[in-house]
C-alpha positions in Angstrom: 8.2 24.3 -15.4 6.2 22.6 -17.7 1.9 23.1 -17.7 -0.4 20.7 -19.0 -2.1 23.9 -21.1 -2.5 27.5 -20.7 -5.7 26.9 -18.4 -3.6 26.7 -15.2 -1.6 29.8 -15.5 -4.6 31.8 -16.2 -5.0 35.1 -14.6 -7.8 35.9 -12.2 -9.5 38.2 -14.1 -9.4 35.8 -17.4 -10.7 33.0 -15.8 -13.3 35.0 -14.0 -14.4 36.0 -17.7 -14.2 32.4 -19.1 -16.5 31.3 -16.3 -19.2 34.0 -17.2 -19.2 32.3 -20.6 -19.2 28.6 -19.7 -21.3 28.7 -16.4 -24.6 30.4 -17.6 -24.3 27.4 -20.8 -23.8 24.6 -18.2 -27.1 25.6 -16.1 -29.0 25.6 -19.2 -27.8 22.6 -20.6 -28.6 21.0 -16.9 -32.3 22.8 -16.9 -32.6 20.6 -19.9 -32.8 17.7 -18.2 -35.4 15.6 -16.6 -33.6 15.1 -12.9 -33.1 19.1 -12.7 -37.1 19.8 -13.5 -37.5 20.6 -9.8 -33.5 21.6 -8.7 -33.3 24.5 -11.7 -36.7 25.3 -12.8 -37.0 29.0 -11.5 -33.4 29.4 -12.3 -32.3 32.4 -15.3 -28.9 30.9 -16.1 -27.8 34.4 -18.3 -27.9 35.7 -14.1 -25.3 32.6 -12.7 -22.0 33.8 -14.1 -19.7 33.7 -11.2 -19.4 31.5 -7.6 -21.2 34.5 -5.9 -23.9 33.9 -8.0 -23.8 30.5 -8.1 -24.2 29.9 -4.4 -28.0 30.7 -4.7 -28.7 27.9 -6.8 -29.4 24.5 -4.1 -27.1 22.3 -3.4 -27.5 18.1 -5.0 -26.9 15.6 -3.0 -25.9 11.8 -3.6 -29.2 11.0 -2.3 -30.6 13.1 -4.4 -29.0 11.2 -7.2 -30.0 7.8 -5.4 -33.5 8.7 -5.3 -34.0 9.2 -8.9 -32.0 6.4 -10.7 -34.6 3.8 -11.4 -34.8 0.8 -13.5 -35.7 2.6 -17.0 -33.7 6.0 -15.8 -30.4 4.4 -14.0 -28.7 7.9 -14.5 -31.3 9.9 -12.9 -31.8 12.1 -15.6 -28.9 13.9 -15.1 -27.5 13.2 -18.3 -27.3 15.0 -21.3 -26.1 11.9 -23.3 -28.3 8.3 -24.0 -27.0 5.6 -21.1 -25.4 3.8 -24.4 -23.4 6.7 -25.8 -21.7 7.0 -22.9 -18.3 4.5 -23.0 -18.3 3.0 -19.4 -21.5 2.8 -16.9 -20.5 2.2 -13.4 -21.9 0.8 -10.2 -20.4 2.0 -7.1 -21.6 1.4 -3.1 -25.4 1.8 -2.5 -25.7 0.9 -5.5 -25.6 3.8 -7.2 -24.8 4.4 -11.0 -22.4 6.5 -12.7 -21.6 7.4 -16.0 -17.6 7.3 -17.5 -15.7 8.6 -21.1 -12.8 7.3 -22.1 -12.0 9.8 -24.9 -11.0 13.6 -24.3 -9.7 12.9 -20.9 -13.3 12.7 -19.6 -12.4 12.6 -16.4 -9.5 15.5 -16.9 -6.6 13.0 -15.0 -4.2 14.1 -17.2 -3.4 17.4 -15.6 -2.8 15.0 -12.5 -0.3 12.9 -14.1 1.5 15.8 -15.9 2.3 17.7 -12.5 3.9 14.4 -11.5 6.2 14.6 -14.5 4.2 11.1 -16.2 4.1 11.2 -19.8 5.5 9.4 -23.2 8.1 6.5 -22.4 6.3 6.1 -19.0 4.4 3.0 -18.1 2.0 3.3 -15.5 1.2 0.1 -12.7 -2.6 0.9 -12.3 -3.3 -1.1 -9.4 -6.7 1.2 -8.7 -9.3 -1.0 -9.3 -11.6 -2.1 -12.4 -14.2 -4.2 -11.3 -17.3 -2.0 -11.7 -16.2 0.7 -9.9 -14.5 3.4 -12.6 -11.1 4.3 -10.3 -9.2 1.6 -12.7 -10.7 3.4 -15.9 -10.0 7.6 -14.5 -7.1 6.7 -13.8 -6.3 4.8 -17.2 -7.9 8.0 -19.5 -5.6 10.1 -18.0 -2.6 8.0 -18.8 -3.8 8.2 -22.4 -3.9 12.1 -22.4 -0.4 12.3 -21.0 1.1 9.3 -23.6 2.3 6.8 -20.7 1.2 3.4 -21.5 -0.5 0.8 -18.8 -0.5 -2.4 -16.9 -4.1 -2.9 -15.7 -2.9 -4.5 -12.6 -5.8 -3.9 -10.5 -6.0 -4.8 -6.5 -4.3 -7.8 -4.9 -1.8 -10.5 -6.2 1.0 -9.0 -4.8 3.8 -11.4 -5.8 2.0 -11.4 -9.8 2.3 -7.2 -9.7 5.7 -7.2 -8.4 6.9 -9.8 -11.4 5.0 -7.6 -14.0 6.3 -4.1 -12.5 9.8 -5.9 -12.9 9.9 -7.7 -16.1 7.9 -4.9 -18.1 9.8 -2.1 -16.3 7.0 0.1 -14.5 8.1 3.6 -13.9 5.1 4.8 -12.5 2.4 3.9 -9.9 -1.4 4.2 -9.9 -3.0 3.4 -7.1 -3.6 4.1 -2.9 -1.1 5.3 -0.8 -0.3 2.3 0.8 -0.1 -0.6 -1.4 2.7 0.5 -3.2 4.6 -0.1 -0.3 3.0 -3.6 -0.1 4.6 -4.1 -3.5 7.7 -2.5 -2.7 8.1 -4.4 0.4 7.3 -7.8 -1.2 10.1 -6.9 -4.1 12.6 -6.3 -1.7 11.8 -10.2 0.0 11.5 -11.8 -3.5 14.8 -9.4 -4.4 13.8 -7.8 -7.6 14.4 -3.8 -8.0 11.9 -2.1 -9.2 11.5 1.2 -11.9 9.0 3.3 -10.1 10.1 6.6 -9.5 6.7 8.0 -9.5 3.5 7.8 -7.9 -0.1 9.5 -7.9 -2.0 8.1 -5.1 -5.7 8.7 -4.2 -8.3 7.0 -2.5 -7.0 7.1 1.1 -4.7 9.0 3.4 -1.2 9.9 2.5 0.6 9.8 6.0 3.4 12.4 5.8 5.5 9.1 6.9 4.4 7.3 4.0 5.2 10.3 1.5 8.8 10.3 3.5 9.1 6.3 3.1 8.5 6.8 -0.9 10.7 9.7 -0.8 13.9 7.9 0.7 13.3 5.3 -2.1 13.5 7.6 -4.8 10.0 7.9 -5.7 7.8 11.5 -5.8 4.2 10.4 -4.6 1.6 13.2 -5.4 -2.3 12.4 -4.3 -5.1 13.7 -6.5 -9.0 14.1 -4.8 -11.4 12.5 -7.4 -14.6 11.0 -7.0 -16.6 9.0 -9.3 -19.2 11.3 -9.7 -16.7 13.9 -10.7 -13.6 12.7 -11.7 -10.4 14.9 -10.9 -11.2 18.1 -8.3 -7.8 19.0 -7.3 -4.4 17.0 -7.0 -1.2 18.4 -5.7 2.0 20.0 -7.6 5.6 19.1 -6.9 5.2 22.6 -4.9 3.3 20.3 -2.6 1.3 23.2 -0.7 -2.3 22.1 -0.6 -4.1 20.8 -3.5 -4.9 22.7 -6.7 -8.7 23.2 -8.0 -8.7 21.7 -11.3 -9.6 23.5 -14.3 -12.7 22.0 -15.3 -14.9 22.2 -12.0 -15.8 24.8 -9.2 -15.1 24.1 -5.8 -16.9 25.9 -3.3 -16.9 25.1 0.5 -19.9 25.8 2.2 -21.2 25.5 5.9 -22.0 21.5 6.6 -25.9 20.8 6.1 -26.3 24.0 3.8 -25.2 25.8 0.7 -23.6 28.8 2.4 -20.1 29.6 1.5 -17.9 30.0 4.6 -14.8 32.7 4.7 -11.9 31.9 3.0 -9.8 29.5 5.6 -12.7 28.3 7.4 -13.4 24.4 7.1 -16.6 23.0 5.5 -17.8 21.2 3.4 -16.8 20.5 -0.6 -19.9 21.4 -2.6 -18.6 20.6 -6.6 -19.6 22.2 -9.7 -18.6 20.1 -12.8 -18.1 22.0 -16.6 -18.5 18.6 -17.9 -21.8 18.9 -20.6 -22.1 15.1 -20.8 -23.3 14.9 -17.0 -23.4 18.4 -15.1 -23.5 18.1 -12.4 -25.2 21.8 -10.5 -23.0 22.2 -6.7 -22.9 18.4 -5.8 -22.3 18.0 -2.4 -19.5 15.8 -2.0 -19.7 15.1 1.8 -16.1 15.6 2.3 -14.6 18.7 4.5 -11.7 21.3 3.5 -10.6 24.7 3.3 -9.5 27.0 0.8 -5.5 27.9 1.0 -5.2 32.2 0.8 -2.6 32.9 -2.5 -1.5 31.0 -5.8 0.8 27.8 -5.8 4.5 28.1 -6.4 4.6 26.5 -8.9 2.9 29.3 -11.1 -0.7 27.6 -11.4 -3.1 30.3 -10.4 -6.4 28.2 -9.9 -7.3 28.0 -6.0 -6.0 25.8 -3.7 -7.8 23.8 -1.3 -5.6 21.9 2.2 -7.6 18.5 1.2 -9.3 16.1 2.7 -10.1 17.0 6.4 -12.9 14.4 7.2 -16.5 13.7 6.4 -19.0 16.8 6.7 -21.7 13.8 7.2 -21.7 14.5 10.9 -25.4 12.5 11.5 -25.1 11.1 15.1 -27.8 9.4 16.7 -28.6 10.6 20.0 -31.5 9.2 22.5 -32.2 6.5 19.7 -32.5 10.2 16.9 -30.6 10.9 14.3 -29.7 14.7 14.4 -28.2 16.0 10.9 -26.1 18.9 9.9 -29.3 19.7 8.3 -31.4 20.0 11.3 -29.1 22.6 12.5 -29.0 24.6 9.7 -32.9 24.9 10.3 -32.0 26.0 13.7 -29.8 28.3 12.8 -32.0 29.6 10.2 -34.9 30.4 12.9 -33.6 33.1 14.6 -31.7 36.0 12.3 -29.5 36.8 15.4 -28.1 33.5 15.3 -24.7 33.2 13.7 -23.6 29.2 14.1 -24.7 26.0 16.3 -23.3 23.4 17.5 -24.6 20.4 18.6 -22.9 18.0 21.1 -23.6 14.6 22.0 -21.8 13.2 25.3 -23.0 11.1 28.0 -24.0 11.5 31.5 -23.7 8.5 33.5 -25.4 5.8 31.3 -27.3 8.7 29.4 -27.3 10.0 25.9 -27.1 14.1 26.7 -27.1 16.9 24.7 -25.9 19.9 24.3 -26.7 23.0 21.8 -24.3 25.5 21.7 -25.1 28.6 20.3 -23.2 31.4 18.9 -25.6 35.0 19.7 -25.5 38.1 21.3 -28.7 37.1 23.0 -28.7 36.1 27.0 -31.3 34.2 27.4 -31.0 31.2 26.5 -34.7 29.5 27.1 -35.3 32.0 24.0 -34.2 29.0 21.9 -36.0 26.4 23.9 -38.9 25.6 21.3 -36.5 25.9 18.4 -34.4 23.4 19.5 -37.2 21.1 20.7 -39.2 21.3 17.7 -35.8 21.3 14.5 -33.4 18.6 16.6 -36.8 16.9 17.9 -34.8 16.2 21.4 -34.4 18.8 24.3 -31.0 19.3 25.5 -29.1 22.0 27.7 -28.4 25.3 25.4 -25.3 26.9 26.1 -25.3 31.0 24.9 -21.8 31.1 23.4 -20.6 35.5 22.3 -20.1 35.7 18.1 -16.8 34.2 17.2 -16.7 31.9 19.6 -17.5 28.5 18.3 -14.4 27.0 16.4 -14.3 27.2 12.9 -13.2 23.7 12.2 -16.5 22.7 10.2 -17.6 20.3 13.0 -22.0 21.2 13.6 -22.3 18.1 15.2 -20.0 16.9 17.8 -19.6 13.2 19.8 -17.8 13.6 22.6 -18.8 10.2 23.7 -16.6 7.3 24.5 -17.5 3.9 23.1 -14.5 2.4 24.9 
């Protein structure tokens, strides 16, 4: 088994004492800037050494980042280098800007491509795209950190990318799960055969069909989870049980709406933190729900595991023309100390928007919570009293139950 460098086969207690080195340096090098004057100011960094620790600091949201990029600050001041030392700015949905490197694996993709077995005498279809958004470029740095070479294919064209897979002799595949069967399918009509043994897919589902489909072809598809904020968070191994944190980021899951870490196994929501010093970002919510795997991958890397993506923690619904947030029920929660979890759930009666707060307490009487939920959700709805541990733990604090059919 070959490792992309000693990082992944770390023991616990050495990366444990790496962490206690680099963490305490990122927080200052983030208190340093101009969008952290209000997110870090009270904060001691020589005291944030660990995850424990780290979980007191609050959580940054993409909003957060929205709300600060202006005209003459399009980065928000969360970065540690000048807008025009960076090599690549980006401009993704909303809009909102991000930053990109194209040296030093910036966005750390070649771990990625090195599980898949990707490397020197590969060449890589990219078909993620390039157009402002930086998927095209993350996915291009990390073929330079491995040695494969490129084909910056990009989206669409289907005929154009299977003639360029075949006459330059593509072994690998960039791109989402399911337009590389779009090429394949298109090769077989037009009757070429292609290279591609290889795949590393992001960007959408991988259907264990779809994995099956590749697989009977003679191609090993692996899917990484990487944003644009972050680049690379964890990918999968040819072990292929759950996805593997990468090395330079912590991953914590917390309860949906706040920064509280949930036990290990329990689904919530992906909350970031990035060693990058160019742009560090300080437990970045990502919006996304998992869970951490118990236990170290077969395939000897040690760093945690995570099951992947398992939806959106973004669980806003409107209800009665108001939007309830995950947030909102934190504050609930946070009202009464014998209160473990809440759950809110939207269904209909009749024609009705109705609502119901379930909540998990020893307590019996349940008009107790009345003004609470009245005055946090700003809607009154039936409270249901529900014994500790009996809410599911499936990272769901808003449900709809209503049918739109």
């Amino acid at each position: 088994m070959s490792f992309f460098d000693n990082l992944e086969t770390r023991s616990n207690d050495q990366r444990a004492a790496d962490l206690s080195d680099t963490l305490p340096r990122q927080i200052s090098q983030a208190q340093s800037l101009i969008g952290y004057c209000s997110h870090l100011a009270a904060v001691n960094p020589k005291e944030i050494t660990s995850c424990t620790q780290l979980a007191s600091l609050p959580v940054l949201r993409k909003s957060d980042l929205t709300r600060a990029q202006t005209a003459g600050n399009i980065l928000g001041g969360f970065n540690a280098l000048k807008t025009s030392d960076f090599s690549h700015i980006f401009q993704s949905p909303g809009p909102i800007y991000e930053p990109g490197g194209i040296d030093k694996d910036w966005w750390r993709m070649g771990r990625v491509l090195h599980a898949l077995g990707i490397g020197k005498g590969d060449i890589i279809q990219n078909c993620f795209g390039y157009h402002l958004t930086p998927a095209g470029i993350i996915f291009e740095s990390g073929a330079r950190a491995v040695g494969a070479a490129v084909v910056p294919a990009g989206v669409g064209q289907t005929e154009l990318q299977v003639r360029a897979a075949a006459d330059i002799g593509c072994t690998a595949y960039a791109g989402t799960p399911d337009y590389l069967k779009v090429i394949l399918d298109k090769a077989a009509q037009m009757g070429e055969r292609l290279s591609i043994t290889k795949a590393a897919v992001g960007g959408g589902a991988l259907f264990p069909s779809l994995r099956a489909e590749y697989a009977d072809r003679g191609i090993t598809c692996l899917q990484s989870y990487a944003t644009a904020d972050l680049g690379n968070i964890a990918y999968e191994s040819p072990a292929m049980e759950g996805m593997i944190v990468d090395e330079g980021v912590l991953v914590e899951i917390v309860t949906p709406g706040t920064g509280n870490p949930v036990p290990e196994g329990e689904v919530g929501e992906v909350v970031v933190t990035t060693l990058n010093p160019d742009y560090p970002l300080i437990r970045f919510a990502t919006g996304d729900l998992s869970a951490v795997l118990p236990g170290q991958s077969p395939c000897g890397r040690t760093n945690m595991r995570i099951k992947g993506w398992m939806g959106r923690a973004d669980q806003t619904t409107k209800i009665k023309g108001m939007f309830v947030r995950p947030e909102q029920v934190a504050a609930l929660v946070d009202a009464h100390t014998e209160v473990a979890r809440a759950r809110v759930i939207a269904r209909r009666e009749g024609e009705m928007d109705a609502m119901t707060v379930q909540i998990e307490t020893e307590a019996t009487d349940a008009a107790h919570y009345e003004t609470t939920v009245a005055s946090t959700l700003k809607l009154k709805g039936q409270i249901e009293l529900i014994r500790p541990g009996g809410l599911p733990r499936d990272g769901l604090v808003i449900e709809d139950q209503r049918s739109y059919d």
